[in-house]
NUKOLBA-601952 format. One record per residue (C-alpha): residue in one letter; z, x, y. Coordinates in steps of 0.1 Angstrom, whole numbers, plus 5000, padded with zeros to 4 digits. Layout:
BEGIN
+---------+------+------+------+
| residuo |    Z |    X |    Y |
+---------+------+------+------+
|       A |    Z |    X |    Y |
...
+---------+------+------+------+
END
This chain:
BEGIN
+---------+------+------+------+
| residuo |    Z |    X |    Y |
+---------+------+------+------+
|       X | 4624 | 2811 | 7926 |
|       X | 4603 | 2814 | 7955 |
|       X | 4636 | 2801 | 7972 |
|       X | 4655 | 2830 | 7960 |
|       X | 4635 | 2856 | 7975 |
|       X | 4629 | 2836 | 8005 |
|       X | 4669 | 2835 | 8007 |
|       X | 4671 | 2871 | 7998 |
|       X | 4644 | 2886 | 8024 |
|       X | 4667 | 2868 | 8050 |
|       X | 4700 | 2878 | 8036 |
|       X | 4713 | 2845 | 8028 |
|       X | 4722 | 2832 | 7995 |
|       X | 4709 | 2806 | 7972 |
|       X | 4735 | 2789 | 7953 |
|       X | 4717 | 2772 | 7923 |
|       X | 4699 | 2753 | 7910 |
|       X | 4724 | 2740 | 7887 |
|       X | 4753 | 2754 | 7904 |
|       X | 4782 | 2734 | 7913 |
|       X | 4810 | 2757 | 7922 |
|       X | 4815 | 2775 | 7952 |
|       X | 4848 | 2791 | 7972 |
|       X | 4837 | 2805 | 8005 |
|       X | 4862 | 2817 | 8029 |
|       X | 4893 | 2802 | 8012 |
|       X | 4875 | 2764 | 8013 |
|       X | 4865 | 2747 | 7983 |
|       X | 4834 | 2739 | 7980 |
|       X | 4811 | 2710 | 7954 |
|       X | 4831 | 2711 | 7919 |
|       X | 4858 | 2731 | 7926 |
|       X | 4894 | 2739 | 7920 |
|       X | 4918 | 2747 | 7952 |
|       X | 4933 | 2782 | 7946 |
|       X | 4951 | 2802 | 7967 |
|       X | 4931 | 2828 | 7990 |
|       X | 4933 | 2866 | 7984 |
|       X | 4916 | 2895 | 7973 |
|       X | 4896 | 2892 | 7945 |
|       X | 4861 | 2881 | 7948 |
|       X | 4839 | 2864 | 7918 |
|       X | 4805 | 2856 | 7912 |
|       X | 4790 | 2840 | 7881 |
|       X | 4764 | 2822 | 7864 |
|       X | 4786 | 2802 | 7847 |
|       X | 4806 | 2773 | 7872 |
|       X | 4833 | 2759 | 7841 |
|       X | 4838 | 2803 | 7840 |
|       X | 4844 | 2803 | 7878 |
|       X | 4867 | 2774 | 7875 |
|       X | 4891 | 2789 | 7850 |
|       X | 4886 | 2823 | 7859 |
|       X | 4899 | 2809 | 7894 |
|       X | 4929 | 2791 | 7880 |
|       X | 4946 | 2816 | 7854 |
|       X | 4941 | 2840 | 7889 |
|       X | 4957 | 2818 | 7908 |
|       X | 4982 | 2806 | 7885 |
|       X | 4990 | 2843 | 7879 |
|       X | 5003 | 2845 | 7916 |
|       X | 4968 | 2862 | 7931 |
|       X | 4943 | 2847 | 7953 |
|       X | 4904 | 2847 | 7957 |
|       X | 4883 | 2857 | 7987 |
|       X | 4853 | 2838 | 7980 |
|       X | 4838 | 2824 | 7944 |
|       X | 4799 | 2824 | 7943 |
|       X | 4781 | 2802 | 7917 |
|       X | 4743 | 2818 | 7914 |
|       X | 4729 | 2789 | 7892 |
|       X | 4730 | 2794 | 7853 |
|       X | 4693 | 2803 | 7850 |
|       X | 4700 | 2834 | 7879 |
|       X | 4704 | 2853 | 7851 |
|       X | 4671 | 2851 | 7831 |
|       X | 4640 | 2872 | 7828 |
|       X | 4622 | 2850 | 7854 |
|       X | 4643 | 2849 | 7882 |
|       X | 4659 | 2885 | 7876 |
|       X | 4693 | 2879 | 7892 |
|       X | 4686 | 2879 | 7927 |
|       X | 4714 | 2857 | 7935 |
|       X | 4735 | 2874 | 7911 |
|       X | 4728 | 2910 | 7931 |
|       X | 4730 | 2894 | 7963 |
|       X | 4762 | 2876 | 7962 |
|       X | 4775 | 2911 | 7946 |
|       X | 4763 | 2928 | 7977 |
|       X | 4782 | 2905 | 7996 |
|       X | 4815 | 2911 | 7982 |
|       X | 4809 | 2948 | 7981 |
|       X | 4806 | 2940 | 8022 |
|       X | 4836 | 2920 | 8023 |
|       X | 4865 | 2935 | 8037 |
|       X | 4894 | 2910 | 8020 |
|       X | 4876 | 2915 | 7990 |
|       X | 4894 | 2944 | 7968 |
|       X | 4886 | 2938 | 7933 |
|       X | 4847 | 2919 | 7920 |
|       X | 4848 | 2894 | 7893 |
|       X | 4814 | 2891 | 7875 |
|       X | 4813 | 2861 | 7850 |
|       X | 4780 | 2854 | 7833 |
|       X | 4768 | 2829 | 7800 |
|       X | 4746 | 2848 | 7780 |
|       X | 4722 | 2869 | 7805 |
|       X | 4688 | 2880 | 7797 |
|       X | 4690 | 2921 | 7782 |
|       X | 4670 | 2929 | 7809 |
|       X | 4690 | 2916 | 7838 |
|       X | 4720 | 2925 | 7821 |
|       X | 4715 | 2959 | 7825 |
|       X | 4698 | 2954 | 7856 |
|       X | 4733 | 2940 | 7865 |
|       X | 4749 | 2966 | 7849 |
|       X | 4737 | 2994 | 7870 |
|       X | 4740 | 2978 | 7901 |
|       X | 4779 | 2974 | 7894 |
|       X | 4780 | 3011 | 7888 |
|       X | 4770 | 3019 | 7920 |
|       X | 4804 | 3001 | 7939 |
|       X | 4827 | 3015 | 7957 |
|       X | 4848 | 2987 | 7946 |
|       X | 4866 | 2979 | 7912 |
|       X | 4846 | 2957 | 7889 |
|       X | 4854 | 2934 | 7855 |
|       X | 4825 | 2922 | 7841 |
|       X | 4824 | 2896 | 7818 |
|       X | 4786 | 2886 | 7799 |
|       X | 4796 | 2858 | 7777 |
|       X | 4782 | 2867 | 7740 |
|       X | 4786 | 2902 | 7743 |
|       X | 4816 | 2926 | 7724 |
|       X | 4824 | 2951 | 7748 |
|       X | 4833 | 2983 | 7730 |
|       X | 4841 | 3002 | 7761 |
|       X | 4850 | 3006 | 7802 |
|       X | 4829 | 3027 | 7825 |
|       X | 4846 | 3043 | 7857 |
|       X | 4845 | 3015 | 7874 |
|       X | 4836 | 2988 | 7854 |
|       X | 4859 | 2967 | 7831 |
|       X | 4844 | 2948 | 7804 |
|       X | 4859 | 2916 | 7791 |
|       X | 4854 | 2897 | 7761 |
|       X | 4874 | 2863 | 7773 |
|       X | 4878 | 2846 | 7804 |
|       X | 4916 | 2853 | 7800 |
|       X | 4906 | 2891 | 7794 |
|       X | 4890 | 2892 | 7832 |
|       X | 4923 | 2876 | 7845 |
|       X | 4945 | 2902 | 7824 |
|       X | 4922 | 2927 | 7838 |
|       X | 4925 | 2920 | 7870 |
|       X | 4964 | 2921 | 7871 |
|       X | 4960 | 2955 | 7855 |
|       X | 4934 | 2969 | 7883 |
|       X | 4957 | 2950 | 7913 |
|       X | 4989 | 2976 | 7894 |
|       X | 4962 | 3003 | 7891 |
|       X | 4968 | 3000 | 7853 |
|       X | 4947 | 3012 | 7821 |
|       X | 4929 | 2988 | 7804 |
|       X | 4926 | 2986 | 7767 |
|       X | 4895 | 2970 | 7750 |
|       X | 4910 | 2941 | 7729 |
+---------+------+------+------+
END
Protein backbone atom coordinates (compact mmCIF):
# COMPACT_ATOMS: atom_id res chain seq x y z
CA UNK A 1 0.00 0.00 0.00
CA UNK A 2 2.37 2.47 1.26
CA UNK A 3 4.05 1.66 -2.26
CA UNK A 4 1.06 2.78 -4.05
CA UNK A 5 0.86 6.10 -2.80
CA UNK A 6 4.57 6.44 -2.76
CA UNK A 7 4.17 5.52 -6.66
CA UNK A 8 1.24 7.86 -6.92
CA UNK A 9 2.71 11.06 -5.15
CA UNK A 10 5.53 10.71 -7.88
CA UNK A 11 3.36 9.85 -10.75
CA UNK A 12 4.59 6.51 -11.46
CA UNK A 13 2.73 3.38 -11.42
CA UNK A 14 2.70 0.31 -9.37
CA UNK A 15 1.96 -2.69 -11.23
CA UNK A 16 0.85 -5.32 -8.59
CA UNK A 17 1.30 -7.10 -6.30
CA UNK A 18 0.00 -10.10 -8.03
CA UNK A 19 0.04 -8.69 -11.34
CA UNK A 20 1.59 -10.37 -14.16
CA UNK A 21 0.42 -8.70 -17.36
CA UNK A 22 1.61 -5.66 -18.75
CA UNK A 23 1.73 -4.00 -22.55
CA UNK A 24 3.52 -0.80 -22.42
CA UNK A 25 4.32 1.00 -25.66
CA UNK A 26 3.50 -1.91 -27.99
CA UNK A 27 6.19 -4.37 -25.91
CA UNK A 28 5.00 -7.30 -24.08
CA UNK A 29 5.69 -7.35 -20.86
CA UNK A 30 5.77 -10.54 -17.77
CA UNK A 31 2.69 -12.95 -18.80
CA UNK A 32 1.66 -11.64 -21.78
CA UNK A 33 0.24 -12.15 -25.22
CA UNK A 34 1.83 -10.24 -28.38
CA UNK A 35 -0.99 -8.20 -30.00
CA UNK A 36 -0.81 -5.79 -32.51
CA UNK A 37 -0.33 -1.97 -31.35
CA UNK A 38 -3.19 0.52 -31.79
CA UNK A 39 -5.56 2.55 -30.17
CA UNK A 40 -7.28 1.18 -27.49
CA UNK A 41 -5.92 1.29 -24.08
CA UNK A 42 -6.92 -1.26 -21.09
CA UNK A 43 -6.38 -1.42 -17.55
CA UNK A 44 -7.57 -4.15 -15.22
CA UNK A 45 -7.38 -5.93 -12.04
CA UNK A 46 -7.83 -8.97 -13.61
CA UNK A 47 -4.34 -10.28 -15.80
CA UNK A 48 -6.30 -13.74 -17.54
CA UNK A 49 -9.13 -10.53 -18.37
CA UNK A 50 -6.24 -8.45 -19.90
CA UNK A 51 -5.05 -11.40 -21.83
CA UNK A 52 -8.25 -12.26 -23.65
CA UNK A 53 -9.59 -9.02 -23.71
CA UNK A 54 -6.12 -8.34 -25.72
CA UNK A 55 -6.53 -11.21 -28.05
CA UNK A 56 -10.35 -11.14 -29.28
CA UNK A 57 -9.07 -7.14 -29.91
CA UNK A 58 -6.45 -8.10 -31.76
CA UNK A 59 -7.88 -10.95 -33.41
CA UNK A 60 -10.69 -8.63 -34.40
CA UNK A 61 -8.15 -6.59 -36.60
CA UNK A 62 -7.54 -3.66 -33.81
CA UNK A 63 -4.55 -2.91 -31.81
CA UNK A 64 -3.71 -1.85 -28.15
CA UNK A 65 -1.70 1.17 -27.00
CA UNK A 66 -0.65 -0.04 -23.68
CA UNK A 67 -2.38 -2.86 -21.22
CA UNK A 68 -1.93 -1.99 -17.47
CA UNK A 69 -2.30 -4.74 -14.83
CA UNK A 70 -3.01 -2.90 -11.21
CA UNK A 71 -2.74 -6.11 -9.03
CA UNK A 72 -6.08 -7.96 -8.30
CA UNK A 73 -6.40 -6.56 -4.66
CA UNK A 74 -6.14 -2.63 -6.44
CA UNK A 75 -9.50 -2.84 -6.28
CA UNK A 76 -10.50 -3.39 -2.59
CA UNK A 77 -11.56 -1.26 0.26
CA UNK A 78 -7.97 -1.08 1.58
CA UNK A 79 -6.03 -0.01 -1.17
CA UNK A 80 -8.92 2.12 -2.91
CA UNK A 81 -7.81 1.78 -6.48
CA UNK A 82 -4.96 3.97 -6.67
CA UNK A 83 -3.41 2.02 -9.42
CA UNK A 84 -6.57 1.55 -10.94
CA UNK A 85 -7.20 5.65 -11.13
CA UNK A 86 -3.70 6.19 -11.99
CA UNK A 87 -3.14 3.97 -14.84
CA UNK A 88 -6.74 5.51 -16.07
CA UNK A 89 -5.19 8.87 -15.86
CA UNK A 90 -2.53 7.80 -17.90
CA UNK A 91 -4.48 6.70 -20.87
CA UNK A 92 -6.73 9.63 -20.62
CA UNK A 93 -3.03 11.50 -21.30
CA UNK A 94 -2.13 9.24 -23.99
CA UNK A 95 -2.42 10.60 -27.28
CA UNK A 96 -2.59 7.00 -29.32
CA UNK A 97 -4.94 6.05 -26.92
CA UNK A 98 -8.73 6.63 -28.44
CA UNK A 99 -10.95 4.33 -26.65
CA UNK A 100 -10.21 2.99 -22.42
CA UNK A 101 -10.80 -0.58 -21.59
CA UNK A 102 -11.49 -1.09 -17.88
CA UNK A 103 -11.61 -4.80 -16.81
CA UNK A 104 -11.98 -5.59 -13.13
CA UNK A 105 -12.87 -9.14 -10.92
CA UNK A 106 -15.26 -8.36 -8.52
CA UNK A 107 -14.34 -4.70 -7.00
CA UNK A 108 -15.15 -3.54 -3.68
CA UNK A 109 -18.86 -1.23 -3.90
CA UNK A 110 -17.02 1.41 -2.67
CA UNK A 111 -14.18 1.68 -5.19
CA UNK A 112 -16.51 0.68 -7.73
CA UNK A 113 -18.28 3.65 -7.77
CA UNK A 114 -15.26 5.48 -6.84
CA UNK A 115 -14.14 4.06 -10.29
CA UNK A 116 -17.23 4.85 -11.68
CA UNK A 117 -17.13 8.47 -11.28
CA UNK A 118 -13.77 8.96 -12.20
CA UNK A 119 -14.69 7.33 -15.77
CA UNK A 120 -17.44 9.92 -16.05
CA UNK A 121 -15.35 12.54 -16.03
CA UNK A 122 -13.14 11.47 -19.57
CA UNK A 123 -13.01 13.06 -22.41
CA UNK A 124 -12.42 9.81 -23.83
CA UNK A 125 -14.84 6.81 -24.61
CA UNK A 126 -14.95 4.12 -21.92
CA UNK A 127 -16.31 0.24 -21.62
CA UNK A 128 -16.23 -0.82 -18.38
CA UNK A 129 -16.44 -4.19 -17.45
CA UNK A 130 -16.72 -5.16 -13.21
CA UNK A 131 -16.87 -8.87 -13.36
CA UNK A 132 -20.13 -10.01 -11.17
CA UNK A 133 -22.01 -7.23 -11.99
CA UNK A 134 -25.38 -7.14 -14.60
CA UNK A 135 -25.25 -3.93 -16.17
CA UNK A 136 -28.64 -2.73 -16.97
CA UNK A 137 -27.56 0.41 -18.67
CA UNK A 138 -24.81 2.86 -20.64
CA UNK A 139 -23.98 6.35 -19.34
CA UNK A 140 -22.74 9.07 -21.93
CA UNK A 141 -19.71 7.86 -22.02
CA UNK A 142 -19.43 4.83 -20.41
CA UNK A 143 -20.27 1.31 -21.79
CA UNK A 144 -20.97 -1.44 -19.52
CA UNK A 145 -20.22 -5.04 -20.31
CA UNK A 146 -21.31 -8.11 -18.89
CA UNK A 147 -18.55 -10.54 -20.81
CA UNK A 148 -15.14 -10.20 -21.79
CA UNK A 149 -16.45 -10.75 -25.44
CA UNK A 150 -19.11 -7.88 -24.69
CA UNK A 151 -15.98 -5.18 -24.13
CA UNK A 152 -14.40 -6.49 -27.46
CA UNK A 153 -17.97 -6.14 -29.25
CA UNK A 154 -18.11 -2.83 -27.72
CA UNK A 155 -15.22 -1.65 -28.74
CA UNK A 156 -15.79 -2.43 -32.48
CA UNK A 157 -19.07 -0.62 -32.04
CA UNK A 158 -17.34 2.75 -30.37
CA UNK A 159 -14.18 2.49 -33.16
CA UNK A 160 -17.72 2.68 -35.99
CA UNK A 161 -19.20 5.20 -33.65
CA UNK A 162 -22.11 2.63 -33.19
CA UNK A 163 -24.99 2.21 -30.45
CA UNK A 164 -24.62 -0.23 -28.07
CA UNK A 165 -27.33 -2.44 -26.91
CA UNK A 166 -27.19 -4.03 -23.25
CA UNK A 167 -27.27 -7.77 -23.88
Amino acid sequence: MRLKEKAHQLDLLVMGPDCGTGIIAGVPIAFTNKVQQGTIGVVGASGTGIQEVTTLIDKAGEGISSALGTGGRDLNEAVQGITMLDSIHHLQAQADTKVIMVVSKPPSKVVQEKIENYLRTLDKPVVALFLGAKPTHHESNIYHAYTLEEVAKAKQSLCLREKIHVT
